[in-house]
C-alpha positions as CSV (number, residue, x, y, z in Angstrom):
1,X,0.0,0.0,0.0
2,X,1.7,3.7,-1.0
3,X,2.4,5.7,2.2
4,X,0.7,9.1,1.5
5,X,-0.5,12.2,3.6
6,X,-3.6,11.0,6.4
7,X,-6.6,13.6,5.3
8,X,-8.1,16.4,7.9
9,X,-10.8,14.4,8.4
10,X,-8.8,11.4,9.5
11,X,-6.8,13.5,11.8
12,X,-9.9,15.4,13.1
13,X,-11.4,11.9,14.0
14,X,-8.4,10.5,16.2
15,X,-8.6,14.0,18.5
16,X,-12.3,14.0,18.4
17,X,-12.3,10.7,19.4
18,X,-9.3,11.2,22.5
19,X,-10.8,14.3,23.4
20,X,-14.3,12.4,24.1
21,X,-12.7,9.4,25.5
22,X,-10.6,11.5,28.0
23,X,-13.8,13.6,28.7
24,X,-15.6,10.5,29.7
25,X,-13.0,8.9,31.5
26,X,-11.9,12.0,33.8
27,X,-15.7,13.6,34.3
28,X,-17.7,11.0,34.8
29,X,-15.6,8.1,36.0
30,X,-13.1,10.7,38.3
31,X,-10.4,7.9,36.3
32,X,-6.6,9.4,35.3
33,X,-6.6,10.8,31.5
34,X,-3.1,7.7,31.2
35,X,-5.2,5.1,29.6
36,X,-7.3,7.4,27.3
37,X,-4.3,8.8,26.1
38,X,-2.8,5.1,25.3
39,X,-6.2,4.6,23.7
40,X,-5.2,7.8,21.8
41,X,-1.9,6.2,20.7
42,X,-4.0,3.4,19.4
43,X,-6.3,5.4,17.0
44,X,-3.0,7.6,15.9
45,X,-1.8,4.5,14.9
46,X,-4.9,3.1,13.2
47,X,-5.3,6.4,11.0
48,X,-1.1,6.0,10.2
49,X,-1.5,2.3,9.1
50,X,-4.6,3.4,6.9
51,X,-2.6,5.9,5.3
52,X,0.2,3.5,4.3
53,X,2.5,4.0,7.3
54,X,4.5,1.0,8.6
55,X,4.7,-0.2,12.3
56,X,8.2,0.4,12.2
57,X,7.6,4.0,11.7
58,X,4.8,4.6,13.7
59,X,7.0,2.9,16.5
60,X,10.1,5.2,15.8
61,X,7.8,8.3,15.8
62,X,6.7,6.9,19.5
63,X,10.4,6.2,20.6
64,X,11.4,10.1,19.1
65,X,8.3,11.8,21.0
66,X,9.5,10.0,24.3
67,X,13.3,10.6,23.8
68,X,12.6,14.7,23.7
69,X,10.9,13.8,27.2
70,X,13.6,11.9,29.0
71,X,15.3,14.7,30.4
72,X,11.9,16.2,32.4
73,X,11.6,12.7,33.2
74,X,14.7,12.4,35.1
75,X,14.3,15.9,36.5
76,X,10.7,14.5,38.0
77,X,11.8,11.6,39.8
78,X,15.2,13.3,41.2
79,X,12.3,16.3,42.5
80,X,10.7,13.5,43.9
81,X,13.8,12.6,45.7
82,X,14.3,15.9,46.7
83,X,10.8,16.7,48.1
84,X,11.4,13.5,50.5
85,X,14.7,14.4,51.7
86,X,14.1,18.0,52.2
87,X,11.3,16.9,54.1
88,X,13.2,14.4,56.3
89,X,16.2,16.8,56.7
90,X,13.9,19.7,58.3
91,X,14.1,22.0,55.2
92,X,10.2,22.1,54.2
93,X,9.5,22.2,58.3
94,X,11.5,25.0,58.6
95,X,10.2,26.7,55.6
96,X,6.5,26.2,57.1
97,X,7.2,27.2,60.6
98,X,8.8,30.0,59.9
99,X,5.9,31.4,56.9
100,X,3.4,30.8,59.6
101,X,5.0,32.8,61.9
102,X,4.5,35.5,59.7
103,X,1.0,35.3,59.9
104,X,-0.8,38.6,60.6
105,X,-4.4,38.5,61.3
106,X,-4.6,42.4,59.6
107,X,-2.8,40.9,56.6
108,X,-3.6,37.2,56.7
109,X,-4.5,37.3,52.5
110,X,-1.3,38.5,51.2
111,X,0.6,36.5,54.1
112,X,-1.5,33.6,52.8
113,X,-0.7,34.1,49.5
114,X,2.9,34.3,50.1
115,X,3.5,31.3,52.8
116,X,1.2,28.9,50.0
117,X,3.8,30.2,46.9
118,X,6.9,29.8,49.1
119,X,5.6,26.1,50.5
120,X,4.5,25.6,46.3
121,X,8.0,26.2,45.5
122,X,8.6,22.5,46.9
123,X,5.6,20.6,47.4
124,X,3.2,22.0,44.6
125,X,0.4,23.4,43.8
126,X,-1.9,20.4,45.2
127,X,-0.4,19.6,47.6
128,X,0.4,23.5,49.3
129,X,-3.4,23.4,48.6
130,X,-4.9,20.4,50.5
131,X,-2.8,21.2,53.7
132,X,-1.7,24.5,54.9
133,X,-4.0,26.2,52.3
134,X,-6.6,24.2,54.6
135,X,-5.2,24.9,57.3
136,X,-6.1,28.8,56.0
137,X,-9.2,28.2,55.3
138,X,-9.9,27.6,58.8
139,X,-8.2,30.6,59.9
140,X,-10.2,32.3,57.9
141,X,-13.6,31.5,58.8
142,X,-12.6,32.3,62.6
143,X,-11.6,35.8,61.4
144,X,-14.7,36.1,59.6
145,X,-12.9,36.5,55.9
146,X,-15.2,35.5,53.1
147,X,-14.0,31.6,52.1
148,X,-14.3,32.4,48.6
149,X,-11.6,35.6,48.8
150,X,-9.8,33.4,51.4
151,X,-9.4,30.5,48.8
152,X,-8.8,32.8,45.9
153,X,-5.6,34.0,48.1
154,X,-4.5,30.2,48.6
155,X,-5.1,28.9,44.9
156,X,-3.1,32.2,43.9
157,X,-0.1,31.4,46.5
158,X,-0.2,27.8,45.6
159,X,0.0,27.8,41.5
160,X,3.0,30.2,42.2
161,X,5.2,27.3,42.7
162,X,3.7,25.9,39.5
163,X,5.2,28.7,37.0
164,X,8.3,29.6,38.9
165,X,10.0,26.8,40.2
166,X,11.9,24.4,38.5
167,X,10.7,21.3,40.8
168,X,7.4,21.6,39.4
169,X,5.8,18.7,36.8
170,X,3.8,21.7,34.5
171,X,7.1,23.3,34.8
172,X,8.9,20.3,33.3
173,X,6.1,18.8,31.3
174,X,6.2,22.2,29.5
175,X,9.9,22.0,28.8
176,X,9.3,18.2,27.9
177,X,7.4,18.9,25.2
178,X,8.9,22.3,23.7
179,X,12.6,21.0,24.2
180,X,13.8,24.1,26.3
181,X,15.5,23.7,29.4
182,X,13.6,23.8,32.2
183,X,15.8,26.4,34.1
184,X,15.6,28.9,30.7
185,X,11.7,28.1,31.2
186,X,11.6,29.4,34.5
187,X,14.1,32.4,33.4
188,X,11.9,33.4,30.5
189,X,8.5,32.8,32.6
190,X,9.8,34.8,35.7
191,X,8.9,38.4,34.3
192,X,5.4,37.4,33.3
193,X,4.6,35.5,36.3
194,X,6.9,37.8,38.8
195,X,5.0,40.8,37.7
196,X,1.9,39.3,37.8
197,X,2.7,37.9,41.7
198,X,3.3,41.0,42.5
199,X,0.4,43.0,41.6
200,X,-2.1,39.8,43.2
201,X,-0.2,40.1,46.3
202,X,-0.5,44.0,45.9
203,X,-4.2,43.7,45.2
204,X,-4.7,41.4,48.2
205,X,-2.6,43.7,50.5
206,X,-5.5,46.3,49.9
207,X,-8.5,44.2,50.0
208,X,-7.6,42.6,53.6
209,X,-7.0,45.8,55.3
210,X,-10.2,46.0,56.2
211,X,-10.3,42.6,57.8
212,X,-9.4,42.8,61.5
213,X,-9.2,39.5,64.3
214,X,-10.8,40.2,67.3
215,X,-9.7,36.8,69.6
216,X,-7.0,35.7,70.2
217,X,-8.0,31.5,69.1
218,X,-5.9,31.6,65.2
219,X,-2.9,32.8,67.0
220,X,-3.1,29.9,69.2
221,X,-3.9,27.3,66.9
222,X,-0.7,28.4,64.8
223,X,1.2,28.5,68.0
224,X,-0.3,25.0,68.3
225,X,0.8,24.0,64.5
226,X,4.1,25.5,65.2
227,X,4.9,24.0,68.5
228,X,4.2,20.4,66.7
229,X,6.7,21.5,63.9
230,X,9.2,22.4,66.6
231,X,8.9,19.4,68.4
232,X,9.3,17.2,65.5
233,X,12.4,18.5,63.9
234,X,15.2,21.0,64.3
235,X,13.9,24.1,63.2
236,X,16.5,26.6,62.5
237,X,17.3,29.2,59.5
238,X,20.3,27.2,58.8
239,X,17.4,24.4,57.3
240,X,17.5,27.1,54.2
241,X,20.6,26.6,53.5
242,X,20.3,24.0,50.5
243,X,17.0,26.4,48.9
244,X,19.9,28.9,49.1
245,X,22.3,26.6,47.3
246,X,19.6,25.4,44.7
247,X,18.6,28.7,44.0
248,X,22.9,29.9,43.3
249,X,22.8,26.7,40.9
250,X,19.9,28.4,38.7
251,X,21.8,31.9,38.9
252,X,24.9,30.0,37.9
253,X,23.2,28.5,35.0
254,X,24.2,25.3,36.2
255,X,22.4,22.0,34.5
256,X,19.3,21.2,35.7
257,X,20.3,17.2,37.0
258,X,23.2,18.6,38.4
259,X,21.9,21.8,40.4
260,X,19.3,19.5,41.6
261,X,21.4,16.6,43.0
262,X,23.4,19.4,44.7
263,X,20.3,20.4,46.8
264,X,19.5,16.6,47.0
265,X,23.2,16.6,48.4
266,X,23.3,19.4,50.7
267,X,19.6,18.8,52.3
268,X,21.0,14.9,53.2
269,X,24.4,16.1,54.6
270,X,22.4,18.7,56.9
271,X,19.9,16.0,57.7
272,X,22.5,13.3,59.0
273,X,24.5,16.0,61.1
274,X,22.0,18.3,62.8
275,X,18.2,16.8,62.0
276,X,19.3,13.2,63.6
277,X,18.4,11.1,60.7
278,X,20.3,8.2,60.0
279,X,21.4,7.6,56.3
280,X,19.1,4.3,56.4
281,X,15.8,6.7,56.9
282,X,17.6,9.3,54.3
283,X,17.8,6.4,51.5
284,X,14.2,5.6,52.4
285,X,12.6,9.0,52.2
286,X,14.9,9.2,48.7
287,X,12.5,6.5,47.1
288,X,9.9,6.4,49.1
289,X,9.1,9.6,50.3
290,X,8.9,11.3,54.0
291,X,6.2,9.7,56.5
292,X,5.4,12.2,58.9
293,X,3.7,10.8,62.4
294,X,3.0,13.8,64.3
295,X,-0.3,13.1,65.7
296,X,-1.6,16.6,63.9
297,X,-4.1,15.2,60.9
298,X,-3.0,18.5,59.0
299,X,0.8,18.3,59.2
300,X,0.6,14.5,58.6
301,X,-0.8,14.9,55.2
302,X,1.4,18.0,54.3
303,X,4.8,16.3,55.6
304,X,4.1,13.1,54.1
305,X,5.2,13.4,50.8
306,X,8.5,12.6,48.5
307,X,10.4,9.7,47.1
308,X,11.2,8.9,43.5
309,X,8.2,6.9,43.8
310,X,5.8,9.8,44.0
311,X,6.5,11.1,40.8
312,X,5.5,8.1,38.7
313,X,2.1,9.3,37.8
314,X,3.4,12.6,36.2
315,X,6.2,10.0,34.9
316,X,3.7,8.4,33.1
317,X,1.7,11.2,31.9
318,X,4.4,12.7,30.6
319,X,5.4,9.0,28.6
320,X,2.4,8.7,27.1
321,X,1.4,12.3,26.3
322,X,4.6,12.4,24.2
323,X,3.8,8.9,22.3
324,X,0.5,10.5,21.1
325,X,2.3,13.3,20.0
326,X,5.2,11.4,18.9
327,X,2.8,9.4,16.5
328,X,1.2,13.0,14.8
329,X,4.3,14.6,14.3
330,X,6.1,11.8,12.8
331,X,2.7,10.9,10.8
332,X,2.0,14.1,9.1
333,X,-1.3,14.2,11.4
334,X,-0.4,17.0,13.7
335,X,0.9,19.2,10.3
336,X,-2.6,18.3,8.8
337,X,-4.5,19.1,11.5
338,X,-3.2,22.8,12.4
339,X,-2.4,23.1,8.6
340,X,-6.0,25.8,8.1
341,X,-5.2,27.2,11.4
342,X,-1.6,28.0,10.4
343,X,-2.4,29.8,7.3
344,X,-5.0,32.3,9.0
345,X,-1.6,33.1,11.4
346,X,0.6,35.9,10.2
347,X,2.8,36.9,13.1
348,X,4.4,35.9,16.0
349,X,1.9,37.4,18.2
350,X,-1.1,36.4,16.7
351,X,0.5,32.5,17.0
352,X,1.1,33.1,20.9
353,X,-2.5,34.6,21.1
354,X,-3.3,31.3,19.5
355,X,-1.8,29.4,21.7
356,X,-3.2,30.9,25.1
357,X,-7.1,29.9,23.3
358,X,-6.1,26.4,22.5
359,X,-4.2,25.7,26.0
360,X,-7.7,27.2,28.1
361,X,-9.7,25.8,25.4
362,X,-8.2,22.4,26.0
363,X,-9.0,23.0,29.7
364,X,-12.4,23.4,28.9
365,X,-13.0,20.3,26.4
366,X,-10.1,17.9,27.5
367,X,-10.5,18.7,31.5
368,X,-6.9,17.6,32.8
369,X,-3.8,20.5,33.2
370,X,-1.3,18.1,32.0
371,X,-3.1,17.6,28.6
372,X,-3.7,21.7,27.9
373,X,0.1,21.7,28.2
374,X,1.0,18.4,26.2
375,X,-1.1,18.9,23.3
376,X,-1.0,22.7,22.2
377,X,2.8,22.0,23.0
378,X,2.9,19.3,20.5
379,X,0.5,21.2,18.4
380,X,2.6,24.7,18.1
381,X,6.1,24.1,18.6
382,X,7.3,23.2,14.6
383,X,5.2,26.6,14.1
384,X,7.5,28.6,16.2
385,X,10.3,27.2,14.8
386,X,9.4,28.0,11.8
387,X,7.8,31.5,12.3
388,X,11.3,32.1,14.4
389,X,9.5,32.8,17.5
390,X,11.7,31.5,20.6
391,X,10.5,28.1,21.9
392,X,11.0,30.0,25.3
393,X,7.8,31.9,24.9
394,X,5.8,29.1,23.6
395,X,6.7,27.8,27.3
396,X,5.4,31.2,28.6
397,X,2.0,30.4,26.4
398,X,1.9,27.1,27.9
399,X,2.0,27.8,31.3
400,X,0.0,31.3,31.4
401,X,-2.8,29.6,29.2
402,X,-2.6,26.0,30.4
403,X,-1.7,25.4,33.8
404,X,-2.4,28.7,35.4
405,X,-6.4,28.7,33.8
406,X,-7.1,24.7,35.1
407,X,-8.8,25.8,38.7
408,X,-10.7,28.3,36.9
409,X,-12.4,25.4,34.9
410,X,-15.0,23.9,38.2
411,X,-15.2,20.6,35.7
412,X,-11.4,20.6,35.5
413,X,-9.3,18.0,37.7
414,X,-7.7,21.0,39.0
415,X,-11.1,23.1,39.7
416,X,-12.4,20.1,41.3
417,X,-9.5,19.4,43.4
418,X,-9.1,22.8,44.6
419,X,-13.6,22.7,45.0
420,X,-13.3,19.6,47.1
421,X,-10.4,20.2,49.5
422,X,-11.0,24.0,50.3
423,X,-15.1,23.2,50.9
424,X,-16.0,25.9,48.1
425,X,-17.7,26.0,45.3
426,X,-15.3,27.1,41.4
427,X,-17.3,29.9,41.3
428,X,-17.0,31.5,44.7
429,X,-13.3,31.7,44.2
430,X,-13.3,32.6,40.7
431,X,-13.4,36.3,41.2
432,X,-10.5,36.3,43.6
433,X,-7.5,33.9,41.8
434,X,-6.0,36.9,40.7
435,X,-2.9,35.1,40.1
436,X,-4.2,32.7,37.6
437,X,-7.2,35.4,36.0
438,X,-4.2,37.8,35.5
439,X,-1.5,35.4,34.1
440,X,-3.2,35.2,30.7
441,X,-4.0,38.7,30.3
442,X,0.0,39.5,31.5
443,X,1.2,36.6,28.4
444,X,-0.9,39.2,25.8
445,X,1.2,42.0,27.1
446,X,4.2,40.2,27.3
447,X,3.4,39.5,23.6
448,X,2.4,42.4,22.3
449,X,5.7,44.3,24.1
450,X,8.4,41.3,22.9
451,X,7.1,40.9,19.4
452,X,5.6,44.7,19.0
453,X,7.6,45.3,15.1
454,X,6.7,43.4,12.0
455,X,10.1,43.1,11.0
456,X,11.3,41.4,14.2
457,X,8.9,38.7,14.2
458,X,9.7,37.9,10.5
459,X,13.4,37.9,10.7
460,X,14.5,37.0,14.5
461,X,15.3,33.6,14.7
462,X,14.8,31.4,17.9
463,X,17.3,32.3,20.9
């Protein structure tokens, strides 16, 4: 049978399909989007073979997708190991006890906000979320704060970690599937989402000024949290040390694996000396992760996290997000597909406008964050290439447009995580995610300013 090119309509049908299969599968059945999206590889592969396409090929276009991936797949499971022996070593402790004692009643939304992006920096978005951002939640309903604005404070805080550190899995998903670095991700992304930080924590500053605490019962209940923190583990400012040592490594431009091992190194060498662990428990929390047995329900579920073996679901999605688009590139089905698109797109701006519609859009149809980062990346990044528009903003599309825009969607994984753990409805703290409403509207600007002449956008090439 001759090989020639798969039609629109065959295209059309294997992401009509996927998207409906994945909408079933996540929505209605609250199932992971993994074995849709092998389901997906399936019909890719069907439409291929019809259109003359050999296993062989097919199979090499899978190994190719998954090769640009092994990188942010390594980075994963060594954040993994990280997260559980910076856990086990007192570093995420010491970061928690000392952002709560920050806490001002006058100012608990911005201080909210910035103790759930610091703690996001390590442990995530969910995670930051489900535990201390809980823990908020209760604070505020004894002050009498509104639990919609309260939540919108936390969710902002919390998807922080998500755009601006290199630990995160959107952070490295995004530089999976574009090919960029994940440390020049989080170098290009900082202005956007740095700018847009500030002016939520700015705009939060303002609105809680009017909120005041009239008991004494939140201060005691931190003092409570705290006191468990400090009787746990060694709480010191010297617990910083390897954030401050991870951090010089992304300054430094060091490599990713590398800078990362260091602060795996350095959080395991203070452990054993001043924190009491032995190196048996070290090598445990490695693969397996921290277990926290405090008696307090709250810190139990935020301190019990880590290990190599934590990161296999993002692993996974990552592995199989990357054969499906593995498959469409190397089958002419992805060019095919965005070929009417493409020729309605005449600059780099427009094609970064673009991009921020499909990513929410994808939020909206296919309901899963790591699948309105995977797919529009897949989808876009030959284009930028060959528009000469920096992969590093496509990254900047991805996040602002894909990650950031998930909570906002209540049928969304994300919007029902965040629904379900924080006890309020997607709409009551729509209104008040400023960090995520803003981050799209902040990629526009960024676009308009970066690629603002004609002449740049035609003749720059990629940096």
């Amino acid at each position: 049978m001759a090989k020639r090119q798969p039609t629109f309509g065959e295209a059309l049908c294997t992401v009509v399909v996927l998207c409906t299969v994945i909408f079933f599968t996540v929505v209605l059945y609250d199932a992971s989007p993994h074995i849709p999206m092998l389901i997906g590889c399936a019909l890719a592969s069907v439409v291929a073979l019809r259109a003359g396409y050999r296993w062989e090929e097919i199979q090499q276009g899978m190994v190719e997708g998954v090769i640009q991936a092994l990188e942010a797949m390594m980075i994963l499971m060594l954040v993994g190991v990280l997260i559980g022996v910076w856990i086990e070593a007192g570093v995420v402790p010491s970061m928690i006890y000392y952002g709560l004692k920050l806490l001002s009643p006058r100012f608990f939304l911005v201080t909210a906000m910035l103790i759930c992006s610091f703690i996001s920096m390590v442990v995530g978005s969910w995670g930051t979320a489900g535990t201390i951002g809980l823990a908020f939640m209760g604070i505020a309903h004894a002050m009498g704060i509104p639990l919609g604005l309260a939540a919108g404070a936390i969710i902002s805080g919390s998807y922080v970690g998500d755009k601006l550190s290199p630990l995160s899995d959107t952070t490295n998903l995004a530089s999976a599937v574009t090919g960029v670095n994940v440390f020049d991700n989080v170098r290009r992304m900082f202005p956007v989402a740095g700018s847009v930080y500030l002016l939520a924590a700015g705009i939060f500053l303002c609105i809680g000024l009017q909120y005041q605490d009239h008991s004494g019962e939140t201060l005691r209940s931190i003092d409570t949290l705290t006191g468990q923190l400090a009787d746990q583990f060694w709480i010191s400012p010297l617990g910083f040390l390897p954030l401050i040592i991870l951090l010089a490594c992304i300054l430094l431009r060091l490599p990713s694996v590398p800078s990362i091992f260091i602060g795996i190194l350095s959080a395991a060498v203070l452990g054993v000396l001043v924190q009491d662990t032995s190196v048996q428990q070290m090598m445990f929390a490695s693969f397996s992760g921290h277990v926290s047995e405090t008696g307090n329900e709250m810190l139990d579920q935020l301190l019990t996290a880590g290990g190599m073996e934590s990161m296999m679901y993002s692993v996974s999605m990552i592995l199989t997000a990357m054969m499906f688009g593995g498959i469409m590139e190397k089958t002419g089905q992805m060019s095919v597909l965005m070929a009417p698109l493409m020729k309605r797109i005449r600059s780099a701006r427009s094609l970064i406008f673009v991009t921020l519609i499909t990513c929410f859009s994808v939020n909206l149809i296919l309901p899963e964050q790591y699948i309105s980062i995977a797919l529009p990346g897949r989808m876009y990044t030959e284009e930028y290439r060959r528009m000469g528009v920096d992969q590093r903003d496509l990254t900047v599309a991805l996040g602002a447009g894909g990650a950031a825009t998930s909570v906002l969607v209540p049928w969304n994984t994300c919007g029902v995580f965040m629904s379900g753990v924080l006890g309020v409805g997607s709409f009551a703290y729509l209104p008040f995610a400023f960090f995520n409403l803003l981050m799209p509207l902040a990629a526009v600007v960024y676009a308009l300013v970066r690629y603002r002449h004609a002449r740049y956008t035609a003749t720059k090439s990629a940096a």
